[in-house]
C-alpha positions in Angstrom: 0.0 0.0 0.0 1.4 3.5 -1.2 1.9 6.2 1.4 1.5 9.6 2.3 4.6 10.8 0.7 3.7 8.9 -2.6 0.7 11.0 -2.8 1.6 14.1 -1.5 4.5 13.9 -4.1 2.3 12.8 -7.0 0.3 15.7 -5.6 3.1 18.6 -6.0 4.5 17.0 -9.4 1.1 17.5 -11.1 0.7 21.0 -9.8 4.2 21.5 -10.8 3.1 20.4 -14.3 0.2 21.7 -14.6 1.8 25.8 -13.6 4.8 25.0 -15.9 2.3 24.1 -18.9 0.1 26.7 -18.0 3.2 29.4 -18.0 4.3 27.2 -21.9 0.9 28.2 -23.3 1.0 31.8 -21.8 4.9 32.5 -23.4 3.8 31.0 -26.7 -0.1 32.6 -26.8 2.7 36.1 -25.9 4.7 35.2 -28.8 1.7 34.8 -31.0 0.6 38.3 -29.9 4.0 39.9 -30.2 4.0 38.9 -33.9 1.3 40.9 -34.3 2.7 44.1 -32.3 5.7 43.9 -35.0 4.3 46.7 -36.8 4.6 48.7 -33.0 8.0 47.7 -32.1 9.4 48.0 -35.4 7.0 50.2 -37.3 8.0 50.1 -41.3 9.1 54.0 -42.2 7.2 56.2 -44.2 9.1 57.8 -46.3 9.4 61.4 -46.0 7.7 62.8 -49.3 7.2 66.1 -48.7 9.6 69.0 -47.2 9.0 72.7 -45.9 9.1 74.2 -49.7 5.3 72.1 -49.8 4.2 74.6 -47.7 5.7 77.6 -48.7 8.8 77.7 -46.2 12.0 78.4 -47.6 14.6 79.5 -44.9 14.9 75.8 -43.5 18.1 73.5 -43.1 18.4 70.2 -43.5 19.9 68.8 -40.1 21.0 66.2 -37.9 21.6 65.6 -33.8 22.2 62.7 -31.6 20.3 61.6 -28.7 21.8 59.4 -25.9 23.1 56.6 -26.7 24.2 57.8 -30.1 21.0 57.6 -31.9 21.3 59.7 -35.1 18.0 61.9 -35.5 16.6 63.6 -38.6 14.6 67.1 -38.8 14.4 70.4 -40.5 15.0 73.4 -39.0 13.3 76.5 -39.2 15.3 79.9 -38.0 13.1 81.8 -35.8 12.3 85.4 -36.7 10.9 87.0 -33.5 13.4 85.1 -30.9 10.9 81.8 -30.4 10.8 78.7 -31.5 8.5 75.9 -31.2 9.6 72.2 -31.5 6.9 69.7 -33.3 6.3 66.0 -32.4 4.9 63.2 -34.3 2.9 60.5 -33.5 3.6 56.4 -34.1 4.3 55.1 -37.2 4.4 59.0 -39.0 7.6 61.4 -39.6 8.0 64.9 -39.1 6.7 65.6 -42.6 3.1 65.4 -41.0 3.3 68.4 -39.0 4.3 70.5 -42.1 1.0 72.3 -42.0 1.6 73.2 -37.9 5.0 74.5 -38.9 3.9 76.7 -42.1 1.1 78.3 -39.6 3.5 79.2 -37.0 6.5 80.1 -39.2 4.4 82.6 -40.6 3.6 84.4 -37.8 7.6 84.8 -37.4 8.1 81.1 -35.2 11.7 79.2 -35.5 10.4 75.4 -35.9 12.1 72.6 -35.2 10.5 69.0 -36.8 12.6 65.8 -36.7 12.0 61.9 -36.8 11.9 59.7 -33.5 14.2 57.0 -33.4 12.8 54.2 -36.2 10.9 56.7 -38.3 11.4 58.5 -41.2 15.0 59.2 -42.1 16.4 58.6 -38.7 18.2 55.9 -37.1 17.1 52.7 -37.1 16.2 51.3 -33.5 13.2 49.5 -31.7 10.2 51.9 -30.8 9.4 52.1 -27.6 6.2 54.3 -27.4 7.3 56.5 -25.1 10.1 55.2 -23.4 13.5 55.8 -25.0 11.9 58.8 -27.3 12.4 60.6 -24.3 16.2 60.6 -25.0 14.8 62.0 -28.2 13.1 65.3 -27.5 15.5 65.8 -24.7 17.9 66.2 -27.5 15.5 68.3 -29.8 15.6 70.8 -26.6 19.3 71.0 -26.6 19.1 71.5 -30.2 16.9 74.6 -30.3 18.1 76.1 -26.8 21.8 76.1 -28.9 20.6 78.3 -31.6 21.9 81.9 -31.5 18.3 82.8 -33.2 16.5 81.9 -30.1 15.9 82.8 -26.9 16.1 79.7 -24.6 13.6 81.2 -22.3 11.2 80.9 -25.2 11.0 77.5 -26.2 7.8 76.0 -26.7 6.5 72.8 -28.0 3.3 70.8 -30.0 2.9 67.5 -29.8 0.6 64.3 -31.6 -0.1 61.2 -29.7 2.9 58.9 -29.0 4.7 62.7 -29.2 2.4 64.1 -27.1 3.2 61.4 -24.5 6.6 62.0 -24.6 6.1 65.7 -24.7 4.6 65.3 -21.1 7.0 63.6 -20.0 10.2 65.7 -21.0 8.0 69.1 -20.3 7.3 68.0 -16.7 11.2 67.9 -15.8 12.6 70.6 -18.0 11.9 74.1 -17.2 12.7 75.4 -20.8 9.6 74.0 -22.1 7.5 77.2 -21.1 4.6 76.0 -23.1 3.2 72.7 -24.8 0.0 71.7 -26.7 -0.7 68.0 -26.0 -2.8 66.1 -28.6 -4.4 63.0 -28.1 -1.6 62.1 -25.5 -2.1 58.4 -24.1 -2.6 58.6 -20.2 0.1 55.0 -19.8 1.5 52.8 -22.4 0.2 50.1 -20.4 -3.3 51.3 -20.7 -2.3 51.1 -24.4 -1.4 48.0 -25.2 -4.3 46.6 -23.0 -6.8 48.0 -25.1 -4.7 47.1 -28.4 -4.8 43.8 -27.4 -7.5 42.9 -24.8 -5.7 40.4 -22.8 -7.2 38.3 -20.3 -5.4 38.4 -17.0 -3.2 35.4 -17.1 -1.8 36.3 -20.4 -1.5 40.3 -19.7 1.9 40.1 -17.2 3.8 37.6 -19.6 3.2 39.6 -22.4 4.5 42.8 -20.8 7.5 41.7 -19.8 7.6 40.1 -23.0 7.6 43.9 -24.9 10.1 45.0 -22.5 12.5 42.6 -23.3 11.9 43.6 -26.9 12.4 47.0 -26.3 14.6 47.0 -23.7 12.7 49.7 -21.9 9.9 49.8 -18.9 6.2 50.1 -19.7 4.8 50.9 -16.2 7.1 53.9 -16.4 5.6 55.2 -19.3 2.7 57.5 -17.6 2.1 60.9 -18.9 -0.8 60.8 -16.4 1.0 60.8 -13.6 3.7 63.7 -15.2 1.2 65.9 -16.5 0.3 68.1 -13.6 4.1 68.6 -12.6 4.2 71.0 -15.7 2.9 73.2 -14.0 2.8 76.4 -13.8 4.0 76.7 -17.2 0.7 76.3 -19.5 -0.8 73.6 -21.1 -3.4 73.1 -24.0 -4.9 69.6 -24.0 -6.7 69.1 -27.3 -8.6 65.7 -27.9 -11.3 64.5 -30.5 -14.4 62.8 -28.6 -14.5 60.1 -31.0 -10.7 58.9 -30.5 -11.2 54.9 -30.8 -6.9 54.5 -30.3 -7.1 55.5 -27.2 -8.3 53.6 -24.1 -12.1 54.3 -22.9 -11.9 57.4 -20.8 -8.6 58.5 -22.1 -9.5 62.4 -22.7 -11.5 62.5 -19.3 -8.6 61.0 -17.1 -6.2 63.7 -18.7 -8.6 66.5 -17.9 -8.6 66.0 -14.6 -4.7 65.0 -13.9 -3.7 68.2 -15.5 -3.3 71.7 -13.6 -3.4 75.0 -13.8 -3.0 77.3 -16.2 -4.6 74.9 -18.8 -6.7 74.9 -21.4 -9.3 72.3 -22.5 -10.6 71.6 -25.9 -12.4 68.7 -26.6 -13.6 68.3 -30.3 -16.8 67.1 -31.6 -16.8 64.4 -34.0 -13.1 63.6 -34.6 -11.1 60.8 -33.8 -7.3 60.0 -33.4 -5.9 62.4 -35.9 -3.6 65.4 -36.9 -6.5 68.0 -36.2 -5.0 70.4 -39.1 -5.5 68.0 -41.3 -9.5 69.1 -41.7 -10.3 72.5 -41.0 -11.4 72.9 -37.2 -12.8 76.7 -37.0 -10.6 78.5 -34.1 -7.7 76.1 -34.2 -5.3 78.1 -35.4 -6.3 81.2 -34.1 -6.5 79.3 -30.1 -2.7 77.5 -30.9 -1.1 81.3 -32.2 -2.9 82.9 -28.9 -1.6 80.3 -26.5 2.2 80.6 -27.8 1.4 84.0 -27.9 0.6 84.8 -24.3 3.9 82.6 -22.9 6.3 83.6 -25.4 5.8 86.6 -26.7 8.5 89.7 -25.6 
């Protein structure tokens, strides 16, 4: 007759088998998943098919800066006329060449602009994306490029920026001072909030899959959180502009910035448009409110 210890070890093996099979089908259903978040981590560059003579700009130089770590970075600059300059951030998957029409509008009205690709976009260096994580290293560098040019003032430094730039945007702004004013579009409020909705994970699968990204990316998800950033940029101003109909973001997205943000803010929350570059269709007022806002911070 079989004892205790028989059973209680037949016991702990099965149990054992049974966690190490479950923990087998949650790596591979991961894997299966990551496959299809390729096109996140490793987003295929558009090319960039348009320059600043599109829209009518013609004092702008071709240039190049690195960000930590050595990554090589692509942009245009526009020399500032009246001693300000704005720096303009894309969104995932786009290149700078989609914020031409935000660059013509504030160039004429006498604006240095600074637009350049993040990190595996457009005609900068290849490397993984990380949606928020090592981009940072990115617009810290487009700061230091703009605060070095004799044509501007480095206490007039302001910056616009679309989704995944937007959340990056927040984050730099809330630690460095010579941000004195940003416009956030359609900012995420985590990236793990993100890639939860992208996905919709059950439970079991959700913490292998994270760590999973991370290893891709070598970077940290749960420390990419505008939402918790956003109110320590103040009490420089911020505009938060979001579309009511923005199905990329998760539920709620626009309502939990609103109210993590601080004074002096403005918030414009438009009717009927989704996750998009909101110059791309005319929106009465818009560029009338983004001149105004610069305006009132930078202005001398």
């Amino acid at each position: 007759m079989r004892g205790w210890r028989y059973w209680r070890n037949l016991l702990l093996a099965s149990l054992l088998a049974l966690l190490v099979g479950a923990w087998a089908i949650s790596v591979f259903l991961a894997a299966l998943l990551l496959d299809g978040m390729d096109d996140i981590l490793h987003p295929q560059p558009i090319p960039v098919d348009q320059t600043p003579l599109d829209y009518g700009i013609t004092s702008y130089q071709n240039i190049t800066f690195t960000a930590r770590a050595g990554i090589r970075l692509s942009g245009w600059y526009v020399p500032s006329q009246n001693g300000a300059a704005i720096i303009l951030a894309h969104g995932h998957g786009n290149n700078r060449a989609t914020l031409l029409p935000e660059a013509a509008m504030l160039q004429s009205h006498g604006y240095g602009v600074l637009l350049f690709d993040f990190r595996g976009h457009g005609e900068s260096e290849r490397a993984v994306v990380t949606i928020g994580d090592h981009e940072r290293r990115d617009m810290r560098a487009a700061v230091d490029f703009v605060a070095a040019q004799t044509d501007v003032d480095p206490d007039r430094i302001g910056a616009l920026g679309f989704s995944m730039g937007a959340a990056v945007l927040v984050q730099v702004a809330a630690e460095d001072e010579r941000l004195r004013a940003v416009i956030i579009e359609a900012a995420f409020p985590t990236l793990e909030g993100v890639i939860k909705n992208r996905l919709d994970l059950p439970g079991v699968l959700r913490a292998p899959l994270m760590r999973w990204v991370e290893w891709q990316q070598n970077g940290d998800i749960d420390d990419v959180r505008p939402v918790d950033d956003l109110c320590n940029i103040s009490p420089r101003p911020v505009m938060l502009i979001y579309g009511d109909q923005d199905e990329a973001l998760p539920p709620g997205s626009q309502q939990i910035m609103f109210e993590a943000v601080c004074e002096p803010v403005e918030k414009w929350l438009l009717p009927g448009r989704g996750h998009e570059y909101f110059r791309d269709q005319p929106i009465e007022g818009y560029e009338t409110r983004i001149l105004a806002f610069f305006e009132k911070e930078l202005a001398r």
